[in-house]
N, C-alpha and C positions, 0 to 999 in steps of 0.2 A: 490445397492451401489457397488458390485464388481466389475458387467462390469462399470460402471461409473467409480471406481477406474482402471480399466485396461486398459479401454479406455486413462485416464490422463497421466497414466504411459506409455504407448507405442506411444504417440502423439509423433511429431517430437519435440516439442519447450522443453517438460520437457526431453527429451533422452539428447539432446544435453545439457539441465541443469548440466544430471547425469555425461554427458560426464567430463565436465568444473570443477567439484566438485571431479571426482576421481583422475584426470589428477593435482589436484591443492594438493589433501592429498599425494599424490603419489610423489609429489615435482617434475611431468614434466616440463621444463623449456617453455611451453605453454605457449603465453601471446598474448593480446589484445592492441594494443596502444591506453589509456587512452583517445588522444582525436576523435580519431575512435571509440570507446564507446562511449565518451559525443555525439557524429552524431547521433548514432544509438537510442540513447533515445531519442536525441529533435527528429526524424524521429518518433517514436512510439509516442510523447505524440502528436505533429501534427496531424499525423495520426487516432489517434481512437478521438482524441479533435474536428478535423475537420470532424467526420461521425456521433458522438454527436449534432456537432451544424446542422449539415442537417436535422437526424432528428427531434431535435427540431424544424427547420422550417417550417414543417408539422405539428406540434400538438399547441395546443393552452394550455394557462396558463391554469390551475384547483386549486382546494380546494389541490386536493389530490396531486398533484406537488409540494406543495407551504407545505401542509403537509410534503414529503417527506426530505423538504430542510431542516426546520426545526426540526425534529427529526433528521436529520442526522449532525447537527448542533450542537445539543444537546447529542450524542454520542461523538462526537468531542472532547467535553472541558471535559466530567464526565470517559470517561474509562483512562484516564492520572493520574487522583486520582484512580481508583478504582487499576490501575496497579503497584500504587507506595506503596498505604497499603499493595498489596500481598507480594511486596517484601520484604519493609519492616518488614511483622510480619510472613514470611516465606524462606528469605536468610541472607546471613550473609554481603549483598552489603552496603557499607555507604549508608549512608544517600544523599550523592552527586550524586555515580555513581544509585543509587537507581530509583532519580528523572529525571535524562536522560535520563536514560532507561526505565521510565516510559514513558518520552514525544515520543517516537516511537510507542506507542501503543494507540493512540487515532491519530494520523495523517494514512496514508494510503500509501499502494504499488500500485503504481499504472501498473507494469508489471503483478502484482496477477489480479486486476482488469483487466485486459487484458488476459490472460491467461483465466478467468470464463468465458469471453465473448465469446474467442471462444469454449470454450465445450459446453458452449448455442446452439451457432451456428450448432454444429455439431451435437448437439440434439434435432435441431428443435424448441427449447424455445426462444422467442421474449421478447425482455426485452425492455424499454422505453429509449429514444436515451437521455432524461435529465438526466440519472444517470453519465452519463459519467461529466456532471457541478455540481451532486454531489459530485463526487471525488474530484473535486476542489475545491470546500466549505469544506472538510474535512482536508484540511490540516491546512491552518493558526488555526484556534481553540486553538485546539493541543499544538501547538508552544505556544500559550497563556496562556494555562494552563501549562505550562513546566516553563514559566518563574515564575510564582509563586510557580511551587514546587521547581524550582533551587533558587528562595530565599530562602527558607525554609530547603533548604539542604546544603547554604554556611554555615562553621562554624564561620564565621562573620558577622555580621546582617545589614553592609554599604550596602546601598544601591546602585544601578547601576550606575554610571555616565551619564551625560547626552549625552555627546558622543556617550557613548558605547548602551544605550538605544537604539539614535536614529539608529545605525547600526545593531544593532540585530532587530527592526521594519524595517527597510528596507530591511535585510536577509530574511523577514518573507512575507512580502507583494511585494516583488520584487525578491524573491527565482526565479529561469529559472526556475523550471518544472511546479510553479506556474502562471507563463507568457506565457509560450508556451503554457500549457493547455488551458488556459481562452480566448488566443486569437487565438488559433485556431479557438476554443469553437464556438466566436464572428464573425470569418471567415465564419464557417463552417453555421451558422444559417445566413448571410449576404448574401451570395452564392445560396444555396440551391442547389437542386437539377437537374436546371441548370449547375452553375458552378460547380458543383460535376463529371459529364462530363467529363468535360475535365483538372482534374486532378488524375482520378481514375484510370487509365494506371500509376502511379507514388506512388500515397498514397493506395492503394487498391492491384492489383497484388501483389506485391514485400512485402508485409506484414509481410505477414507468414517467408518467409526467414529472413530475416531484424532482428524480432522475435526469431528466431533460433542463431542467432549472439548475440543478446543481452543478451539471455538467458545462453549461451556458456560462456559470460566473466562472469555472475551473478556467474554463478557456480563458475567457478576459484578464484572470490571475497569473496563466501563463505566459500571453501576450505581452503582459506589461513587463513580465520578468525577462521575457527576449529581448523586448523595446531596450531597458534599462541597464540588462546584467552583462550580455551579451561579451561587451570589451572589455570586462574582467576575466575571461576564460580564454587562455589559449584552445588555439586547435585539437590537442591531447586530451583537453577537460573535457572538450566539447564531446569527443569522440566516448570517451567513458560513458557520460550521460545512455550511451548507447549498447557499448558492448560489456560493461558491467551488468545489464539483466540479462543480457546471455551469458553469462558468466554462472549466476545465480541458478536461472533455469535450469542451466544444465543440471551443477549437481544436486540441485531437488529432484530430475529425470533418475539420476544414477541411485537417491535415497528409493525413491519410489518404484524403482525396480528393483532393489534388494526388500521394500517393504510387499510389496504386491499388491500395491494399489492397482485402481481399476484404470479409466482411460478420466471418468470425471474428476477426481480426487486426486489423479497425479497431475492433469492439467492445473489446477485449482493450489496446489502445493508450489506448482511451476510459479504462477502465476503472484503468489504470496511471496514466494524468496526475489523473483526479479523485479515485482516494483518498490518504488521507496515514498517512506512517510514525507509528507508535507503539512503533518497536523502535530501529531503527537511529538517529533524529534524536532522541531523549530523553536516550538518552547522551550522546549529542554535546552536545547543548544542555548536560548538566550539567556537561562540562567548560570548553567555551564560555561558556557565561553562566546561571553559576549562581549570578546574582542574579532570574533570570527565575522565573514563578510555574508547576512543574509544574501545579500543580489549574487553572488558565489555559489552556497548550497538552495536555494529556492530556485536560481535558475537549471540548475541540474535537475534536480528532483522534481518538479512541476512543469517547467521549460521545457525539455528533454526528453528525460525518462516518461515519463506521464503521458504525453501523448505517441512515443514510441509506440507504448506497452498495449494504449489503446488502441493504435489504429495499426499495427503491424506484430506487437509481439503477442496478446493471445489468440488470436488465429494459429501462428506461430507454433506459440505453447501447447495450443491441441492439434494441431497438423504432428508434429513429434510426440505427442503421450499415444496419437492413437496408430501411428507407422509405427512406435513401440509394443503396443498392443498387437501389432500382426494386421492392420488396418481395422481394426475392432471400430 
């Protein structure tokens, strides 16, 4: 687990994280133009969405695929409640900013998901090209189960307007990281390994850089969320941010040992259920319950979790898929 952790730590994509995060506590006047970020994410959700659907275009539907969706389906809607009891009955969050911040921890990061793939990679573990349409299936859920626990956390029991309904369902099922992904997804399994070809000089090379950039503004994103959030969160919250993806992890370990997953795809599972959105559930949230405190759930979710996940929990997550495997 060390050199796995050392390896994570001295990669190019997590240095340039560290970079972004001390440069941001530091109050360097470093920045990113906001829609040169938004490029650099549709370019990564394209990109790994579009090497998903290729390999899917080589594997054929299974038991165990159709298993996977499903369980992952089902982590989806159930760690949004298990995230909101812990805070509940171990911080001192309302009841509102509680439930917001729970809906970040049943949806997914999908730059973390990215980041596992490549220390996969660079460890030689082959992981199933459908988990990358897992990822996508793990978002809306999430968001579903948030609107029922942000009913439950307004201190007025009115119900949503039918307007605001229909736009927080549109936010949810027409979210951009949710359309890019799916329709690369769709491209990419459409294509194959053909048209893969002749856009792998564009989506392929240029990756890993691309990756490095993104990661660089994450950092600065999270830095400011430390700088700013920090004395809104007692000590309890703070500690969640932490041991709520070990929470998650695990029982994605105990799914994927009743599914018999391999050691790529159960890390890759781990790794989907312990981190949390900071794209897709912020939005929502702010149409949802936007009496909830962002510097509250953004500091968790981005602050916290995020570079936990990066710089200790998947190493983590495959040091235990592959002690589960028998050291496979």
């Amino acid at each position: 687990m060390l050199d796995l952790a050392l390896a994570t730590l001295l990669s190019p994509v997590v240095l340039f994280f560290v970079l972004g995060l001390i440069a941001a506590l530091l109050r360097s006047s470093m920045s990113i133009p906001e829609a040169f970020a938004k490029g650099l994410a549709i370019y990564l959700m394209m990109a790994i969405g579009l090497k998903g659907g290729i390999a899917m275009s080589e594997s054929p539907v299974t038991l165990a695929m159709i298993g996977v969706f499903a369980i992952a389906i089902a982590l989806s809607f159930s760690l949004p409640a298990i995230a909101y009891g812990a805070l509940r009955v171990t911080s001192k969050l309302s009841r509102t900013d509680a439930a917001a911040t729970a809906a970040h921890y049943g949806s997914i990061s999908i730059v973390t998901f990215v980041a596992a793939t490549q220390l996969l990679a660079s460890a030689n573990i082959e992981s199933s090209g459908y988990m990358v349409a897992v990822a996508a299936v793990m978002e809306a859920p999430a968001i579903i189960t948030a609107l029922f626990l942000a009913s439950r956390g307004k201190q007025k029991s009115e119900p949503v307007a039918g307007s605001e309904s229909g736009e927080l369902f549109r936010e949810v099922l027409l979210n951009a990281s949710v359309v890019v992904l799916v329709g690369a997804l769709i491209i990419g399994a459409l294509i194959g390994t053909d048209g893969a070809a002749q856009i792998s000089p564009f989506f392929v090379d240029p990756f890993q850089g691309v990756l490095c950039l993104f990661l660089l503004d994450m950092g600065l994103s999270a830095g400011r969320g430390l700088r700013h959030g920090w004395r809104q969160l007692d000590g309890a919250a703070l500690g969640f941010g932490i041991y709520m993806p070990l929470i998650s992890a695990s029982l994605a370990a105990v799914a994927s040992i009743l599914l018999g997953l391999d050691t790529g795809d159960m890390t890759l599972l781990m790794v989907l259920s312990a981190s949390a959105s900071y794209i897709a559930v912020p939005a929502a949230m702010r149409l949802a319950l936007p009496e909830a405190k962002p510097s509250v759930y953004l500091t968790l979710s981005l602050g916290i979790t995020f570079p936990f996940n990066i710089a200790v929990g998947i190493p983590l997550y495959l040091t235990v898929a592959q002690w589960l495997q028998g050291g496979a």
